[in-house]
VEXNUGU-6974 format. One record per atom (N, C-alpha, C, O): residue in one letter; x, y, z. Coordinates in steps of 0.1 Angstrom, whole numbers, plus 5000, padded with zeros to 4 digits. Layout:
<rs>
AXYZ...
</rs>
This chain:
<rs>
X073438197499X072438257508X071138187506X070738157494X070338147519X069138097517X067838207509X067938327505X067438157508X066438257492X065238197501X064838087503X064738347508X063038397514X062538397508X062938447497X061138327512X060238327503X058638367513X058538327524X057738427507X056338497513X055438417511X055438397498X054538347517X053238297505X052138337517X052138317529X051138397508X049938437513X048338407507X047738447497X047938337518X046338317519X045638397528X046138447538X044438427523X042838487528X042438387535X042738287531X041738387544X040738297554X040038387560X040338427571X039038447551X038038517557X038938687558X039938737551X038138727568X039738857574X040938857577X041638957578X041238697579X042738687583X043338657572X042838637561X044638657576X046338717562X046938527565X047938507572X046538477561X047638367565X049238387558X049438387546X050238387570X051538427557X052538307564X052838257575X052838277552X054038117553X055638197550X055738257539X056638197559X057638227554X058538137557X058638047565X059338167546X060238027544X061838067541X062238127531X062738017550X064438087544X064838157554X064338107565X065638267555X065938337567X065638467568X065738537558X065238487578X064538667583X065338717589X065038717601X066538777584X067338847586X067739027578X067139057568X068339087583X068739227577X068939207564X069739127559X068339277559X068539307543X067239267535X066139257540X067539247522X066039177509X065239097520X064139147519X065239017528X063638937532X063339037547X062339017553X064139127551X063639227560X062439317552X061239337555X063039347543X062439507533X061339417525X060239477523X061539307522X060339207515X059139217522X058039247518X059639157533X058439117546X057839287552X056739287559X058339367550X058139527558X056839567539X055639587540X057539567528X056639577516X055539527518X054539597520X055439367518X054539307522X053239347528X052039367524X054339367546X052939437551X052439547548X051139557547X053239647546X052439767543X051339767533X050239797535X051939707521X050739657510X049839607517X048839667513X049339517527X048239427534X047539547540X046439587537X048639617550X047839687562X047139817552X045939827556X047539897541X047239947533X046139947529X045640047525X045239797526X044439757522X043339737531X042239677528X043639797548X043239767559X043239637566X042639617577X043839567561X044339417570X044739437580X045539537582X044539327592X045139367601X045039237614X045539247625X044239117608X044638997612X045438947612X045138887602X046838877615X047638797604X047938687615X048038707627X048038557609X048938407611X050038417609X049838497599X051238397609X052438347605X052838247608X052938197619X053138187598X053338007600X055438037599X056038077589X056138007609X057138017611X058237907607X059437917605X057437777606X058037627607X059237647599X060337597602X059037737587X060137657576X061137817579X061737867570X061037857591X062038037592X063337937599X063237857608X064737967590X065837847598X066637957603X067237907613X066838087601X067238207607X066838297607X066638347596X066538357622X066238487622X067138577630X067938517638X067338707630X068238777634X067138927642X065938957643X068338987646X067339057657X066439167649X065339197652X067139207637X066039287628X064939197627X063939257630X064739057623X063838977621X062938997633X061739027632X063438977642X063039037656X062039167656X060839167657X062639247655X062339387655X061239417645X060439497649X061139367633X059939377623X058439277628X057239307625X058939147638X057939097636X057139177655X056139137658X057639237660X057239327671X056839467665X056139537673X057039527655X056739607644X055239547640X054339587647X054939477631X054239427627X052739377637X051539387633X053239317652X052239297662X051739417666X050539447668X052839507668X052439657676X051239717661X050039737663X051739737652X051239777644X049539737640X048839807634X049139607643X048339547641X047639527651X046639447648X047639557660X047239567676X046539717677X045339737681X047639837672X046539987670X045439947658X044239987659X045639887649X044439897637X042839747643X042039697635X043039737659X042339627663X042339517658X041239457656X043639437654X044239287649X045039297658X045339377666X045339147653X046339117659X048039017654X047939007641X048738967656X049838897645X050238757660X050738787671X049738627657X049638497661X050538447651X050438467639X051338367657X052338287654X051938127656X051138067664X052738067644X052137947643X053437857638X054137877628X053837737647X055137647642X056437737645X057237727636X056737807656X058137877649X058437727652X057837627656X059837767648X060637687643X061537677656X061237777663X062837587664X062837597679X064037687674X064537687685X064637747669X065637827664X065137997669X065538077677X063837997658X063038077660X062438147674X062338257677X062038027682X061937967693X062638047705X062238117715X063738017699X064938067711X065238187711X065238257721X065438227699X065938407696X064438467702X064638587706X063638457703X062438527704X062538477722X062238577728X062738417728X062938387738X064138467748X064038497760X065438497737X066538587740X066338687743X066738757752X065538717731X065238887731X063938947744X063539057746X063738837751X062538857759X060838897754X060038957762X060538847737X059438917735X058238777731X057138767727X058938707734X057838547731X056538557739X055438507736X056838647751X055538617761X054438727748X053338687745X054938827744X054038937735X053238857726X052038887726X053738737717X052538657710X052038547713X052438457720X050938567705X050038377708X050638287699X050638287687X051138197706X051538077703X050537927693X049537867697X050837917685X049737747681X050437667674X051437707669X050137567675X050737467664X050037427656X050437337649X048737467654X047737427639X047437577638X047237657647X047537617620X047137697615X045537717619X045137827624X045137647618X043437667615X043237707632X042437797635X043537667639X043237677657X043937857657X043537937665X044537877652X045238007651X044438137646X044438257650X043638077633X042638157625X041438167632X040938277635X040938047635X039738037646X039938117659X038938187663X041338107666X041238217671X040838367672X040938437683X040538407661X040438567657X038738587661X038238687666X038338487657X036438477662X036438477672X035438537675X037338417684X036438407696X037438517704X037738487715X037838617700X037838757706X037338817706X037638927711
</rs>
């Protein structure tokens, strides 16, 4: 089994979060759901996700990261995506919810985003 992994930077108010492995049902579901609560907890409510290195996601993966935008959308943030991956790509495309996030291919154009809202 591929082994998820979380890594997390500050830039200012925003969460930058790198995930790496597969986001599927089970440990990197309940990882990534910990995660946020710990963040949003703390009142966070910016976040980047850098997707590039996600090689499977599954529709729970799905379902958390539409969790995660809804959720961050009532606390006045928002969750921008950055690099999926075209795997990533497609499932989010299947499921019909790709039009819901902002798209970038440079982290930093993604963060800078959050200022000029």
């Amino acid at each position: 089994m591929t082994r998820f992994e979380i890594d997390t930077l500050t830039h200012g108010d925003v969460e930058s979060i790198r995930l790496r492995g597969h986001l599927v049902l089970g440990q990197p579901i309940d990882d990534l759901r910990q995660k946020m609560d710990n963040l949003a907890s703390h009142g966070e409510s910016q976040f980047v996700f850098d997707l590039e290195e996600v090689s499977r996601i599954d529709s729970s993966g799905v379902g958390v990261l539409v969790r995660i935008l809804t959720s961050s959308k009532e606390a006045g943030g928002s969750l921008k995506l950055v690099n999926p991956s075209r795997h990533v790509t497609q499932v989010l495309q299947m499921c019909c919810v790709l039009p819901l996030f902002e798209l970038f291919s440079d982290e930093q154009q993604a963060i800078a985003s959050f200022s000029q809202t």
